[in-house]
N, C-alpha and C positions, 0 to 999 in steps of 0.2 A: 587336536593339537593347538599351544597358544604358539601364533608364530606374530604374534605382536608385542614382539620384545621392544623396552625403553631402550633409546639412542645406546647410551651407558652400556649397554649389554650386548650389544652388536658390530659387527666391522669391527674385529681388534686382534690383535696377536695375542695367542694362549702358549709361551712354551715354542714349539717349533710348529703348529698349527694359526690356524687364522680360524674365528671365529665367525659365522656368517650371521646366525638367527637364531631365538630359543624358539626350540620346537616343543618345550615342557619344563612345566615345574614339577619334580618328583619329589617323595619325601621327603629325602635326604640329600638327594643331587638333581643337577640343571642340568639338562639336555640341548644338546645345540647343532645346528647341522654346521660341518667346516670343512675346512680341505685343508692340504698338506701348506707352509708358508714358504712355497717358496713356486720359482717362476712356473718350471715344469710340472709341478703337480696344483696348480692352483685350480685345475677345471675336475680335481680326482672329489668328489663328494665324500664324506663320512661323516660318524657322529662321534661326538664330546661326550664323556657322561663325565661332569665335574663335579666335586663333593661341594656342596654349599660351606661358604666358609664357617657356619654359626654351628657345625658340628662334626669340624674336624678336632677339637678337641675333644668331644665327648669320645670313649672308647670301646663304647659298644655301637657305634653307628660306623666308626673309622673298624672296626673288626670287621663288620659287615658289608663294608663297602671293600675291603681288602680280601674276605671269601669270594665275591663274586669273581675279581681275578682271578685268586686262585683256584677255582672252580672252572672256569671258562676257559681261560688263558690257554688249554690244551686242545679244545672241541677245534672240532672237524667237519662238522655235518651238514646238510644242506638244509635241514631243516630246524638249525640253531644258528642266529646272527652272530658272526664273526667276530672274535676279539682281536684287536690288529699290534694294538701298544697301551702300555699304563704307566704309571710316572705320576712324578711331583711337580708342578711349578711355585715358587713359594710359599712352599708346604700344604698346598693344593691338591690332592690326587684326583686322580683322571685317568678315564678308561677311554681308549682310542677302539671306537668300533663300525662294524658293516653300517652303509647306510642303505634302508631300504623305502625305495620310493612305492609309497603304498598307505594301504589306511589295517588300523586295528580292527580284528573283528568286532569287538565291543562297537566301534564308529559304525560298522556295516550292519548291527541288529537293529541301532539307534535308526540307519536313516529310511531301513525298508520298515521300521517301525510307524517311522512320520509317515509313510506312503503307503501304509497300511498293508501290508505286502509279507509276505511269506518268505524264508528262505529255502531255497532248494532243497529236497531233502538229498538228492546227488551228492552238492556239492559242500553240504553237512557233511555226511558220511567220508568226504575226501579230503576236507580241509581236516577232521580229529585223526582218521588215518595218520594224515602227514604228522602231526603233532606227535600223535603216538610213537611214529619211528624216530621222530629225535628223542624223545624222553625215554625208549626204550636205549638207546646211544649214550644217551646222559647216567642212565641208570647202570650201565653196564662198562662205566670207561674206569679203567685201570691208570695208578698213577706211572708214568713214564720213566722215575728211577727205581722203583719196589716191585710194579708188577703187580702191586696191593688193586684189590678191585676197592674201589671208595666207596663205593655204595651213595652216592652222590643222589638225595631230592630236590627234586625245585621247589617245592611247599608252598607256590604260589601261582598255582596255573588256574590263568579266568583269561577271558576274552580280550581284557586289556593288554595282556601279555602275549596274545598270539597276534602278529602279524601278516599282512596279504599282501604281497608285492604285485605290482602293476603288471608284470609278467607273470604271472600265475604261481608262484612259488610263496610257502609258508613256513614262519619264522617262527620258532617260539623265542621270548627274549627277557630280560631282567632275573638274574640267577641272582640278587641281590643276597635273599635269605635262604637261599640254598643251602643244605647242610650235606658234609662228607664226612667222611671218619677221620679225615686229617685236622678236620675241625669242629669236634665235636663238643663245644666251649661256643658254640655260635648261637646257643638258644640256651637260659636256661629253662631247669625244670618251672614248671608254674608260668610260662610263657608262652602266650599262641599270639603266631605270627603268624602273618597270611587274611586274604581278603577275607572277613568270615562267611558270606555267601559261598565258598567256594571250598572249606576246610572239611575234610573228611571227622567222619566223629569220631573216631582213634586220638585226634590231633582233640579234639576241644574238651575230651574225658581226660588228656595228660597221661596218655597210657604208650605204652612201646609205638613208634609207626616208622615202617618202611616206605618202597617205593609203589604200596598198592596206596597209600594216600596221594601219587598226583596221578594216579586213575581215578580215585574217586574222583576228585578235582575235575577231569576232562571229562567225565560221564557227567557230570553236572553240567559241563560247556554246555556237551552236545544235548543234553535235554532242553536246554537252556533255547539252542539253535532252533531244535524240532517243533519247541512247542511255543518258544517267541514270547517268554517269561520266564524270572529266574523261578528255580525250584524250593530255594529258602531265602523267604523273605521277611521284614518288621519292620515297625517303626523306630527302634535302637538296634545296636549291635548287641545288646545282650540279650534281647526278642530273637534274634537271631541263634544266638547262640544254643539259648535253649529251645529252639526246635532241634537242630542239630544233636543234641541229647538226645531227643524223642525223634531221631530221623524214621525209625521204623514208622510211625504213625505217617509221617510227612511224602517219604517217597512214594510214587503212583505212575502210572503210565501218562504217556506223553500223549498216547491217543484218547484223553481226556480232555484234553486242548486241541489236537488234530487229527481228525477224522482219516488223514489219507497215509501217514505213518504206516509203513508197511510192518506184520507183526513182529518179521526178521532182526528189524531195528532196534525195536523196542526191548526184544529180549536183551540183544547185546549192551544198550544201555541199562536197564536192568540190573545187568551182571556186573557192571563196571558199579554201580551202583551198592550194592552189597552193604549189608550192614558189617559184617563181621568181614575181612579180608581176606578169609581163605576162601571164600566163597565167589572172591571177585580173580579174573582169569591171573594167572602165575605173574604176568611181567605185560610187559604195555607192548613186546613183538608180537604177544598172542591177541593186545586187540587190536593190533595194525593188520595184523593178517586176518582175524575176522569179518572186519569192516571193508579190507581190502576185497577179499574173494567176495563175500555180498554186493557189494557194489557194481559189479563188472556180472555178478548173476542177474541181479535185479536189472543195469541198464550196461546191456554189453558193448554200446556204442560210444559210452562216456569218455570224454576226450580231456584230458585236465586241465587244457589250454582254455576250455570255455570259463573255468573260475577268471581268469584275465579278462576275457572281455566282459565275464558278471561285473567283476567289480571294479573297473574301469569305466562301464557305462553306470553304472551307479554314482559315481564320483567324475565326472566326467568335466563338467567344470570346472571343479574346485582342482582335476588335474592337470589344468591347461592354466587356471590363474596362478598354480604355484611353478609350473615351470618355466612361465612370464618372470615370475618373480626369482626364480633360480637364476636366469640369462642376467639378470638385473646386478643380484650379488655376485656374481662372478667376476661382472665386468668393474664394478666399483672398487672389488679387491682385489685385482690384476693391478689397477689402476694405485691402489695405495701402497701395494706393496714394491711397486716401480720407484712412488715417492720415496718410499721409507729405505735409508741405507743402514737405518739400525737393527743388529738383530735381536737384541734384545728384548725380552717381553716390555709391550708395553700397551698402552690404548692409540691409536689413530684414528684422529678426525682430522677431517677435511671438510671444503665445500665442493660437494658434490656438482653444484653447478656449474662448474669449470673444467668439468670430463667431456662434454662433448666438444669441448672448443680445445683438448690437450690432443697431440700426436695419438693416434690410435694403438692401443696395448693388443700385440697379437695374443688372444685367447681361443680356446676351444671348450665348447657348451657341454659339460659330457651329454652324451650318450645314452638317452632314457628311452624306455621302451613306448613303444607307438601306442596310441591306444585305438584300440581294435573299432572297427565298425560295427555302430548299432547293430542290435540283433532284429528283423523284421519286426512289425507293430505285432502287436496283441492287444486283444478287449481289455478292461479295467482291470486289475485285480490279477490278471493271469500275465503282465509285460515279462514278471520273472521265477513266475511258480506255477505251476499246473497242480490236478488230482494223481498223475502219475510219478513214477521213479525218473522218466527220463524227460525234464523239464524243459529242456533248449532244443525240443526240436526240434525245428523250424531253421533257426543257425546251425546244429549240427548236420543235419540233411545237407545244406551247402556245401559245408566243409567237406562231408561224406562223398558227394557226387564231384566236386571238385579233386578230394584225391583218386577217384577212380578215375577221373576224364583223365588226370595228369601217368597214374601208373598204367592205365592202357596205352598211352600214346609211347612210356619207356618201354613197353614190355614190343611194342611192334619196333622201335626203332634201331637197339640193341640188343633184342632176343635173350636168351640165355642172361647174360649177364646184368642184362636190365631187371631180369627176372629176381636174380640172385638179389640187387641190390633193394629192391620192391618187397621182398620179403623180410631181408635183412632190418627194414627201416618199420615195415610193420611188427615186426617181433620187439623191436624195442617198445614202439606205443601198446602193446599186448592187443593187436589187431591181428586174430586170425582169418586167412584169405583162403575161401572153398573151394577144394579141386588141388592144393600147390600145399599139402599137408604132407606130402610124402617127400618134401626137399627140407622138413625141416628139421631134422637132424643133422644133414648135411651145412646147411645154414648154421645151427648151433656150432657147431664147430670152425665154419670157417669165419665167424664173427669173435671168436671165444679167443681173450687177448687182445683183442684193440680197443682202444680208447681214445679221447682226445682231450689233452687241453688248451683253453685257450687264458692269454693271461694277457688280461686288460688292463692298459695306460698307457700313457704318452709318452713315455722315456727313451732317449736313445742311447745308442751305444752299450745298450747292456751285454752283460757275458750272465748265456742262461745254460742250466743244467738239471734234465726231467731226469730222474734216474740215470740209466748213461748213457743219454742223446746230449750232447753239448752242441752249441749254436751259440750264436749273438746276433744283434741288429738293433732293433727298434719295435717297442710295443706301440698296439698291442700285436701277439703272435701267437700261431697256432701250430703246435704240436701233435701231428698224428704219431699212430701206432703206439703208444704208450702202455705198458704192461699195466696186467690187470689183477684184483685178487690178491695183492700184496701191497705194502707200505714201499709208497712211492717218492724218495726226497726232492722237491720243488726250490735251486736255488737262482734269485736274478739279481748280478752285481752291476752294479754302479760305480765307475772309480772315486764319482765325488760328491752322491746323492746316497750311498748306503748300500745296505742288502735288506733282501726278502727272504726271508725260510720257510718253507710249508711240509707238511708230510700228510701224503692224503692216499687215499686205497678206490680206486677207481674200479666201476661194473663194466663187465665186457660190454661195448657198443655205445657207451657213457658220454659225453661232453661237457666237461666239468668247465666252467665259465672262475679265474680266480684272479679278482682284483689284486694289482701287484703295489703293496706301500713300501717304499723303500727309507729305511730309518737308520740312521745310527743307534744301534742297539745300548738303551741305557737302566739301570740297574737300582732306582733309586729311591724306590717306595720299597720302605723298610718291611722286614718280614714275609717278601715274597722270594721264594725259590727259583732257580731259575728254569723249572719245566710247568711254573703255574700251578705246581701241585702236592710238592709237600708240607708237611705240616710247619707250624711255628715253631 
């Protein structure tokens, strides 16, 4: 990420956002971390994705950038970054979206590469799972006035595109050239879009392709992960290309590069790998659930909170100097938007040198995830990879023997009900506990319908309404007992900061974390629907 953006491009008002930092130069849009501009949401984090102005006139980049809304604008998923708001500012569009404090996996192959180092095959296996169940979500979402399944692909899934949050959850993100049937004018024929390392050979022969092209796509990640080089490579992209023609020649096993590749793995990428598409599994919930039941065969201890402190202790510094550097911009733009009584877009400068000697601006830092303590030493070579499936032993054992010291001490000190809740809370981490197998049916049931959410920010006086629990106060707040299994409406008003809408379907025993933006709902980027998803 370049976060050395020039003056010019930093600290300024976008529209009803403030600008912090470019976090990226993309194609076709600039990426900027911001917050909301105004007093109470100035510490809410998110990201800007602004169309660069030198191709908002062009019409096929401005289509392109307006699929992605319409694409997104409806997701839901925990494993697809959030679309929050989109709009014009002088004839500007802009996608208001999740920000997620974390690094790409692309960054994470790069730097255990420099360290010569392996990636897990664990937590390989867990992070393309995750991916998997969002793009099986993305591939199966129905538009919300018709009912129509869209049949929605991302047609660009590589490493770059998937995200690791510092908390251990995984993003996939840039539906930029996604294509749906609402917009089926978004590629023409004789056009390949997408990273060509990554484009299935359906897509580079210009022949029919569905949603087994961002399987092949991920089966490329993961080969990519296992064996710690891509699968197609050249010195041009048209070297490229035509291997991809000739992919039968080109694809091989992974334990040709790694020895310790269990053969389980290899098949399932294999499969994903396929030359011909029917060959490759039906939909991407058949390889989340493959990948998923292997992974828990091979290491039945695996915990998925260990990817957070993986890759957190990978990045470890560079995650302490950026949230130095987040405390930094917060406080600068509390502090200008106090100066500025204009609300008007516009740029502000100041001399920054006269904030420590001005009255102090009450702020609050959000709320980043901790980063987890180092994992005990290891010899050379093995700090984050071993010959086995279950890599982090040494930190999992802790963990392991700490929640038994902790669920023995509940189960002696509330009996019965300590017991209930010891089970109830291992079921959810898919930790079966031996001896107490005959309470879990009863457990299913009396877990089956509760949910929680909690909905983060600082705002008060709001009027919240989870389905038909109504309350008010002040975020953030936490909502038990929430129905489960069904579309659940999420509203929080504001009499003079706006409203939030969400509609989300929650797993019994679930705690669903939803950052609450409150906007005046505005309508102004031409040719979008207002469910994000019907056609032009």
């Amino acid at each position: 990420m370049n976060r050395n953006a020039p003056m010019e491009e930093i600290l300024k008002t976008f529209g009803r956002y403030f600008l912090l930092d470019l976090l990226a130069h993309g194609g076709m849009a600039d990426i900027y971390r911001a917050c909301p501009a105004t007093s109470a949401g100035i510490s809410r984090l998110l990201v800007i994705k602004r169309m660069r102005k030198e191709f908002v006139s062009n019409s096929e980049f401005l289509n392109m950038f307006q699929s992605e809304i319409k694409v997104t604008m409806g997701f839901n998923h925990q494993n697809i970054a959030q679309v929050y708001d989109y709009g014009e500012v002088n004839h500007i569009p802009y996608i208001a979206m999740e920000y997620v404090e974390g690094f790409s996996l692309s960054s994470m192959l790069k730097a255990l590469l420099s360290d010569q180092l392996r990636f897990p095959i664990d937590l390989a296996i867990h992070i393309v799972a995750q991916v998997a169940a969002g793009l099986d979500y993305a591939h199966s979402y129905k538009s919300k006035s018709t009912g129509e399944l869209l049949k929605i692909i991302h047609r660009d899934i590589s490493p770059q595109n998937i995200l690791i949050s510092c908390d251990g959850n995984v993003k996939v993100i840039d539906f930029g050239i996604a294509k749906a049937t609402s917009n089926m004018d978004a590629t023409r024929t004789g056009m390949i879009k997408g990273k060509p390392s990554y484009l299935a050979p359906e897509q580079v022969a210009d022949t029919a392709v569905d949603a087994r092209c961002d399987q092949f796509a991920l089966g490329l990640v993961l080969w990519e992960v296992l064996a710690g080089r891509k699968l197609f490579t050249g010195t041009t992209e048209m070297a490229i290309l035509q291997k991809l023609l000739n992919a039968k020649d080109e694809i091989h096993s992974t334990t040709v590069h790694r020895k310790d590749v269990p053969p389980e793995v290899d098949q399932i990428v294999l499969k994903m790998l396929a030359i011909d598409p029917s060959d490759r599994y039906a939909s991407c919930l058949d390889v989340y659930q493959a990948l998923h039941q292997l992974l828990y065969r091979l290491s039945p201890s695996f915990d998925p909170r260990s990817l957070a402190t993986f890759s957190c202790n990978l990045f470890k510094a560079e995650i302490k100097h950026d949230r130095e550097k987040v405390k930094d911009l917060i406080k600068k733009s509390a502090y200008l938007l106090q100066k500025s009584n204009d609300d008007e877009p516009k740029t502000i400068y100041e001399n920054f040198s006269n904030i420590e000697k001005a009255a102090p601006v009450p702020v609050s830092v959000p709320e980043l995830a901790p980063i987890p303590a180092p994992a005990p030493a290891a010899a050379p070579n093995e700090a984050r990879s071993s010959g086995s499936i279950d890599l982090l032993n040494a930190e999992r054992e802790i963990l392991q023997k700490d929640r038994r010291k902790r669920s023995k001490a509940t189960f002696i000190v509330i009996g019965l009900i300590g017991v209930l809740v010891l089970i109830s809370s291992a079921t959810d981490r898919g930790i079966k506990i031996p001896g107490l197998s005959f309470l879990s049916d009863t457990i299913g049931r009396a877990v089956a319908g509760r949910a929680t959410v909690v909905l983060s920010g600082s705002e008060k006086d709001v009027y919240v309404l989870v389905g038909n629990i109504q309350t008010g106060g002040a975020l953030p707040m936490h909502i038990s007992r929430v129905p489960t299994g069904k579309p659940v409406k999420i509203v929080v008003t504001h009499p003079t900061l706006g409203n939030f809408e969400q509609i989300i379907i929650l797993r019994p025993g679930e705690t669903r974390n939803l950052p609450v933006l409150l906007t005046q709902k505005t309508n102004t980027l031409k040719n979008i629907i207002s469910d994000g998803m019907a056609g032009p």
